[in-house]
N, C-alpha and C positions, 0 to 999 in steps of 0.2 A: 700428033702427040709427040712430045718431047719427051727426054730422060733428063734425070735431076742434071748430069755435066753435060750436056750438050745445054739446056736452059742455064745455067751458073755463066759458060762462057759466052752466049750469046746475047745475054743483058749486060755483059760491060766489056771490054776492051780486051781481048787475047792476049796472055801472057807473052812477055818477049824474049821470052830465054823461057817450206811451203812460209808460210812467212816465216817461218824459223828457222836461222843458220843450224847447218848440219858441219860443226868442226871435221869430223870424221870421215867427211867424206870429200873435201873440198879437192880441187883441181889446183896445184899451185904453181905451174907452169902458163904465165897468161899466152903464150905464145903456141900452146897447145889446142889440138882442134878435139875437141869429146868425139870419142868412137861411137854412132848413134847405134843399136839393133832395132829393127823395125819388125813387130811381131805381126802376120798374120798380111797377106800378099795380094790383097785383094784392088780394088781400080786405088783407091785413095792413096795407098803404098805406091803401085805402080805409077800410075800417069800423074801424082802431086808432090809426096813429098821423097822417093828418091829422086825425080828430078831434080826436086830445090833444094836436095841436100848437096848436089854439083855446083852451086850456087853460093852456099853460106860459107862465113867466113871463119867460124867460132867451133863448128863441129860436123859431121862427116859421117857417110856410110859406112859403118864397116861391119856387120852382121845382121843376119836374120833367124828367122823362128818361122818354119812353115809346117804346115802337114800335107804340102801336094810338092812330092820328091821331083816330079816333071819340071819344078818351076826353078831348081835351084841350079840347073847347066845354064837357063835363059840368065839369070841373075849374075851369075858369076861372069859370064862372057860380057854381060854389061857394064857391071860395076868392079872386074876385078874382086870378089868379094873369095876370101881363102876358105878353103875345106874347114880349119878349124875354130873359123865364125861362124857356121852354119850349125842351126837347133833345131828340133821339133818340140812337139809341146811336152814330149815326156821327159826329157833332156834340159830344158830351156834352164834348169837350175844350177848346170855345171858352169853358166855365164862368170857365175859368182867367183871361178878361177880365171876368166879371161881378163888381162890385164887392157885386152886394145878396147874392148867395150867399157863406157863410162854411164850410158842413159839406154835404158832400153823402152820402147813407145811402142804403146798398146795401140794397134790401129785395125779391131775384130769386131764381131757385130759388138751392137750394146749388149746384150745379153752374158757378155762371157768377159766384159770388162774386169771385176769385182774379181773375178778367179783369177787371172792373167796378172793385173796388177798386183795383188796380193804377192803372185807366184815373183813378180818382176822388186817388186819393195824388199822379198826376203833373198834376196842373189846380194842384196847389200848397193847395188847400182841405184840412181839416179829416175825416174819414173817420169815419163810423159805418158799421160790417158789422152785419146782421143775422144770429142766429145759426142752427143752424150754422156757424162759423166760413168751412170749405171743407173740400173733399173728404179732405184728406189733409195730414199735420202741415207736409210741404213747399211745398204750394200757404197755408201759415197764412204760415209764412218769408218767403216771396216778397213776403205785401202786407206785412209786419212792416217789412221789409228796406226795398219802397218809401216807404212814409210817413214810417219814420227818413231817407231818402236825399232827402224834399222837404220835411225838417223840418215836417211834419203832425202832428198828435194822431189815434188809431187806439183808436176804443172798441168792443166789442164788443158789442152789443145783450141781453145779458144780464139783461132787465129783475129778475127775482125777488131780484138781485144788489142792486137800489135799493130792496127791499119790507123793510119795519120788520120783521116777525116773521122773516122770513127771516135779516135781519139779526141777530135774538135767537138767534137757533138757532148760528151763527156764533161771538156771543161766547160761548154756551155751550160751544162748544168749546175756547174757551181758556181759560176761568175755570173748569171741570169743577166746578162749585156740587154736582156730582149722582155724582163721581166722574170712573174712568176710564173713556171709554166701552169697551164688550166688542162691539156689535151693531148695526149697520142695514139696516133694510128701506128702501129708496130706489125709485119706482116711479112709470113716467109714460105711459100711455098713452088712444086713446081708442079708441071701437067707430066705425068710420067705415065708411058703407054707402058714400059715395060719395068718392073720394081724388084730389084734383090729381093729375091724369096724368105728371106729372112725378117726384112723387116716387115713383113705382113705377118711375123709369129709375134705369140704376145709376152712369152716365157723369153724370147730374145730381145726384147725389147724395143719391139717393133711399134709402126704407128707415125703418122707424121707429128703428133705431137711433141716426140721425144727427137726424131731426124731433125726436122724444120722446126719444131715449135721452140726449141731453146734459143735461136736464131730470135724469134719474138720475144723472149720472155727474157732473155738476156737485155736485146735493147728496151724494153720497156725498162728497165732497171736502171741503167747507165743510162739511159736518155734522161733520166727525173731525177739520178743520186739517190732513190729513195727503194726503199723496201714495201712491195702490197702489204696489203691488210686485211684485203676478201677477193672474192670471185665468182662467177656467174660464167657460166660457160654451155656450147650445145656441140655435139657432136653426128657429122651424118657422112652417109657416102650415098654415091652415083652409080656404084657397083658393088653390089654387096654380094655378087658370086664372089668376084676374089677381095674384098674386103670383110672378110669373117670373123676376125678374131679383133683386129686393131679399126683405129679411126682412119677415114679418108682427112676429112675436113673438121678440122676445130676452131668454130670461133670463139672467142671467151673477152672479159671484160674484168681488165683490174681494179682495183680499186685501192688507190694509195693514199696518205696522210695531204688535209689541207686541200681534198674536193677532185683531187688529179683522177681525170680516166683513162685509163690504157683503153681500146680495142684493138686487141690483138686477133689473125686470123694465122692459122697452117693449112699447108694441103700438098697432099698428092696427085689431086686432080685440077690443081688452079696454078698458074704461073703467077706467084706475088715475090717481091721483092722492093719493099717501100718502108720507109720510116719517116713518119711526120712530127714536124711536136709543135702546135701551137701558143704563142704564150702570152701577158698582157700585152704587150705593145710590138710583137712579129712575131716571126715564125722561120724555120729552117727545115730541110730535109735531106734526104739520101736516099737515093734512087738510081741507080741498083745500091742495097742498104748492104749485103750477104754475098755478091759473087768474087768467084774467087778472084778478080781483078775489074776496073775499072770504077770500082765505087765513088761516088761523085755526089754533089749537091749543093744546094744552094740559101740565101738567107733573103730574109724580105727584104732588109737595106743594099740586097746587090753583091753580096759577096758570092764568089764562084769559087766552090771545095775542087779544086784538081784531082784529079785519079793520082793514086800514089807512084804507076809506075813502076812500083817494083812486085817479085814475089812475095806473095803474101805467106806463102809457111816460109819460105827461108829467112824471112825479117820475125816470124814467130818462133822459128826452131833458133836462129842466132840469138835472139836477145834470151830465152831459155838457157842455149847454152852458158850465154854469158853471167848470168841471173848463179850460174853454177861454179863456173870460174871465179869469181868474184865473190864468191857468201855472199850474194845477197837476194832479197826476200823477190820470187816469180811473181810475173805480173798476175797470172791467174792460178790462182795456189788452188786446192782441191774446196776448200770451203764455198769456194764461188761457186764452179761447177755442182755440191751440194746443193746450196740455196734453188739452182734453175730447176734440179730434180726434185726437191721438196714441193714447189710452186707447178711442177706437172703433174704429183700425184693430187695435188690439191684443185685441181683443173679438170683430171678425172673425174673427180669423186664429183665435183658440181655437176659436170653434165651426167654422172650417171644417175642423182638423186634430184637434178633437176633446182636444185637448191642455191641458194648464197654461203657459202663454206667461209669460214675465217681463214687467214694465213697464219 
């Protein structure tokens, strides 16, 4: 049995090291690196993106937000990080007078997204969510709503969204080199013996359909340019002692304009990591489609997608930063990340009623 980061780096290659200008808040020194704070200290903080934030070119460590006071002598001695960049969650609003902080990034379960960003939109700073967006398309609203209401930029942690090959797959959709598309296979899960106790709650926003399944549901979308229209979904597990409240395994079936089928598959109990798209006249894939390095794939005519090679959050947090620096519009503003959480509750609801739901 694998855990989700030990499967991520073992299916591709080890790493080797909102559309609206907000005048108000702009960065006008291009030669400046954004002070990042990074809320909430768990593996993703740790082991991914402080490291890539040693890495990026555009913006930089310089505060946190935790509630486990053990962790912040480990941090400081690591990153240098000063007494008066350090928060907890009841504090976290005094940010709003630190000038070295410019973005502060939610990176807590799903569940406590919606409260945190809210909290992080009204400090007046700069907002990265990590995805999951939030539990439900109205709690996506709510931080959308705040960050346009304190003139902020609201990027969506979306890294695969900033990955070269991914990005090919993308403009394959709209330049169709290969035809119409007719078919995809979109598919994101790992075999995890041991699972953050969290995301087995439901009120947290637990479930691989929300972990892994925006992972499918995202590329179903950007692999076609298009938006569902229904859906058809079943949900089951292999253990239902500790799968009580949330899904093990979601398979589900989109249905998009002009005949297109997604099947889409998550899971906590299955290692997948595939995206296929078949179309009138070939076909392309990525395989590993979602790890955090080496993503790769190929065309029917023989072209060979190279692994990017580089960090994938530090080419996601840089080009954010610079999205900031520059006024101009993030690659993934919060309305995307909405869309992925409206299309999981609507994925729910199939398999719980067994039904064809419209989108």
């Amino acid at each position: 049995m694998e855990n989700r980061r030990k499967f991520l780096k073992k299916s591709g290659i080890l790493l080797s090291a909102t559309l609206l200008p907000f005048p108000g808040c702009i960065v006008n020194n291009s030669e400046k690196k954004l002070g990042v704070a990074l809320v909430g200290l768990g593996y993703y903080s740790t082991d991914l993106l402080a490291p890539a934030l040693q890495l990026t070119d555009h913006c930089e460590l310089k505060g946190i937000v935790t509630g486990s006071p053990e962790k912040i002598p480990v941090w400081q001695k690591r990153y240098g990080i000063k007494d008066s960049n350090i928060y907890n969650y009841e504090n976290m609003h005094e940010i709003a007078n630190n000038d070295e902080i410019d973005v502060i990034y939610i990176v807590l379960p799903t569940g406590l997204h919606a409260v945190y960003a809210i909290k992080a939109a009204n400090t007046g700073k700069h907002v990265w969510c990590e995805k999951p967006m939030a539990r439900t398309a109205k709690e996506c609203q709510q931080i959308i709503d705040a960050c346009n209401k304190n003139k902020v930029k609201l990027s969506i942690g979306y890294r695969m969204q900033h990955e070269k090959n991914t990005q090919t797959i993308m403009k394959l959709a709209e330049t169709k080199p290969y035809g119409d598309i007719n078919r995809v296979i979109s598919e994101a899960g790992y075999n995890g013996g041991t699972i953050n106790p969290w995301k087995l709650k439901k009120e947290m926003g637990g479930g691989a359909i929300y972990d892994m399944g925006v992972y499918s549901i995202n590329a179903a979308r950007y692999s076609t340019g298009m938006e569902p229209i229904a859906v058809t979904a079943t949900q089951s597990t292999n253990r239902p002692e500790i799968f009580t409240e949330v899904d093990e395994t979601t398979s589900f079936q989109l249905e998009f304009p002009n005949g297109i089928i997604i099947d889409g598959k998550t899971s906590f109990g299955e290692n997948l990591n595939n995206l296929e798209v078949t179309a009138k006249e070939g076909w392309y894939y990525l395989r590993p489609m979602q790890s955090y390095s080496g993503v790769r794939g190929e065309t029917s005519d023989g072209k060979i997608l190279k692994p990017m090679g580089k960090n994938q959050q530090a080419v996601q947090m840089d080009d954010d930063a610079l999205a900031i620096i520059n006024n101009k519009p993030v690659l993934v503003p919060g309305e995307e990340g909405m869309k992925d959480i409206h299309i999981v509750q609507k994925i729910n609801e199939a398999a719980a009623k067994a039904e064809r739901i419209l989108i």
